[in-house]
N, C-alpha and C positions, 0 to 999 in steps of 0.2 A: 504494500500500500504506500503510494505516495502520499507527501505533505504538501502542503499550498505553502509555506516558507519551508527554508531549510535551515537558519538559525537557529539552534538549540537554545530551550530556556533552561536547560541543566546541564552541565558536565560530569560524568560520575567516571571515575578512575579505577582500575582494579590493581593493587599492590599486591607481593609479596615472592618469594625464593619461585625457581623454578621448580616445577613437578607439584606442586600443589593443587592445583587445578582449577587454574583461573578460568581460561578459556572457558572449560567443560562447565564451568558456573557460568558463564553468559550462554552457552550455547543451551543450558536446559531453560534458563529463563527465555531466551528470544527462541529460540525452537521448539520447547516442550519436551527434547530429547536426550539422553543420554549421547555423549560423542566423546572419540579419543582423538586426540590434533597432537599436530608437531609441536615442539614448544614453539613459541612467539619470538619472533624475531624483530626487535625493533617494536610496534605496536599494530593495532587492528581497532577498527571503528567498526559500530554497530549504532543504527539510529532507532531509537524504541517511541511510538507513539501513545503518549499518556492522556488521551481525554484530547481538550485543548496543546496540550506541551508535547516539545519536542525535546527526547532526552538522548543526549549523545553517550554513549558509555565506550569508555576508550583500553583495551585491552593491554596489557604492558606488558615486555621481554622481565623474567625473574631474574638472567645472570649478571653478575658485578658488572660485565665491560659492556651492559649495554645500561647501568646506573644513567650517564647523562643522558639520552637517549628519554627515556622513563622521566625522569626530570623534567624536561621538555614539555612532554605530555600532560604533565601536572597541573599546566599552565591556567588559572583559572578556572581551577576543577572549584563547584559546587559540594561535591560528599567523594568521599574515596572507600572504596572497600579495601582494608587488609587482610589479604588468605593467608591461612596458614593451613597444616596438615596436624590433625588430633595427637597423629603417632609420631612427630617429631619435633623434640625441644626446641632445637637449632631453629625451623624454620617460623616458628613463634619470636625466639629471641631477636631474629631479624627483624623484626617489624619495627620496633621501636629504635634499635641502632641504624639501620640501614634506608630505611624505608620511607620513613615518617620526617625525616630533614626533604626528602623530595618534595614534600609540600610545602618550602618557602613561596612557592611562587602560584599557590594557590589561594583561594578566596579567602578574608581571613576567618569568615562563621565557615568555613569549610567542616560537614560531620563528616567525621569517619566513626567507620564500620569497622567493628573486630570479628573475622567470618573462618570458625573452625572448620575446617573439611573433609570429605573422608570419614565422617557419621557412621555409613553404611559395615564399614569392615574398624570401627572403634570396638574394645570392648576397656573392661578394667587392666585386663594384663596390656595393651598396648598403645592404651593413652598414656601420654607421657604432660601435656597442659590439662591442667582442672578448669572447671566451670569461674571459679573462684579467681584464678588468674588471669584468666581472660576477660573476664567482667573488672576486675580492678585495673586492668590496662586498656580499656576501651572509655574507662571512667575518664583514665588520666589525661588520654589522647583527648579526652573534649571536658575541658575542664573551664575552654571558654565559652561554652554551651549551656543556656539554662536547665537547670534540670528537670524542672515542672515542664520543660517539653519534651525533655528525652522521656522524662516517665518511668522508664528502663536502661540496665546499662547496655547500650547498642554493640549489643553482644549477640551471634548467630552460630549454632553448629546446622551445618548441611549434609547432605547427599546428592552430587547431583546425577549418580546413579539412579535413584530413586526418585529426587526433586522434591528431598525432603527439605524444609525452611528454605526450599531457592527464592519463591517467589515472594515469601514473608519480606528476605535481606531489600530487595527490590522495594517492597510497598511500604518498607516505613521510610525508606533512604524518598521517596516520592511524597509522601504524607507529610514527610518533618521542610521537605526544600521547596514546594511550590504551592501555592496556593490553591486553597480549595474552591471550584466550580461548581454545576449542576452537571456539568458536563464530562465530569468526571465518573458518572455511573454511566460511562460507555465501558466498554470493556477496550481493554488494553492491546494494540496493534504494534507493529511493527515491521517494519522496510527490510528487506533483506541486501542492502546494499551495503557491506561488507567491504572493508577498505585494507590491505594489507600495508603499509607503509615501511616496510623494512627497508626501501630501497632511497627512502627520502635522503639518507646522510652518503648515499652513493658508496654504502659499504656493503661486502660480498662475506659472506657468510657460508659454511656448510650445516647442512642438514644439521638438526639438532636429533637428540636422543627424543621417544616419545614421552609427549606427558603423562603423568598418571596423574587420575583423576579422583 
């Protein structure tokens, strides 16, 4: 479905390590589907239709040497999601060291999202972040956010396997940044124009390892 404009009224960003499964979280939101993808190279655009608004969500490379790159992208982001993976520390610990400086150049009511992944194959022997730690660092990351609107600490475990909390992380990141309509009890659309941008800094790249998701 096309838009009668194409300026986005939202920018929403997806952070975090590679193999956590960024992608496969936008693609079950904008698809409805489970999918395995190469990792991201560089970044990928996705236009999703909200009612009235147009929300751009911009997919990011997870490895260090393409950090500036990701950076870039940040640019004026309205919410960012940070992924992490349930069953690895490391890729938790990155968010706040690595991650979260990339949004100097983002809005500065920018929320972010703290989004565990990998739901589906969690149990107790192979979580390694609690519920506890991850809501206490999602507090922190918006701590210049009132919190009689967050309500909650904007904290998500998903599947998107399954599309378990996918489209929850979506609806509040939309509820809490734009304004409410009548026309927003349309249901929610989206353009399948998909934009690979790896090639914008005229760097060549091989094949990455697959994501897991």
């Amino acid at each position: 479905m096309s838009s009668k404009k194409s300026k986005a009224d939202l920018k929403v960003v997806i952070l975090g390590d590679k193999d956590v499964g960024k992608t496969s979280l936008i693609c079950r939101y904008i698809d409805g589907k489970f999918v395995t993808t190469d990792s991201t190279i560089g970044a990928s655009f996705f236009m999703k239709h909200w009612g009235p608004y147009n929300v751009a969500v911009w997919d990011t490379a997870g490895e260090e040497r393409f950090t500036g790159l990701s950076s870039f992208y940040c640019r004026n982001a309205g919410a960012a999601i940070f992924a992490f993976n349930l069953n690895c520390l490391k890729s938790f610990e990155s968010l706040g060291m690595r991650f979260l400086p990339l949004l100097s150049s983002a809005q500065d009511s920018c929320l972010k999202i703290v989004v565990g992944t990998k739901y589906d194959i969690t149990s107790p022997g192979s979580r390694q972040v609690s519920v506890e730690a991850a809501e206490k660092l999602a507090l922190e990351m918006n701590a210049n956010q009132p919190m009689e609107k967050l309500q909650k600490p904007p904290y998500f475990e998903t599947s998107s396997r399954t599309g378990y909390n996918v489209d929850e992380v979506f609806e509040y990141i939309l509820q809490y940044c734009l304004p409410y309509t009548s026309d927003l009890t349309m249901k929610p659309t989206h353009s399948k124009s998909t934009v690979n941008l790896s090639d914008t800094k005229n760097q060549t790249h091989s094949k990455e390892n697959k994501c897991c998701t």
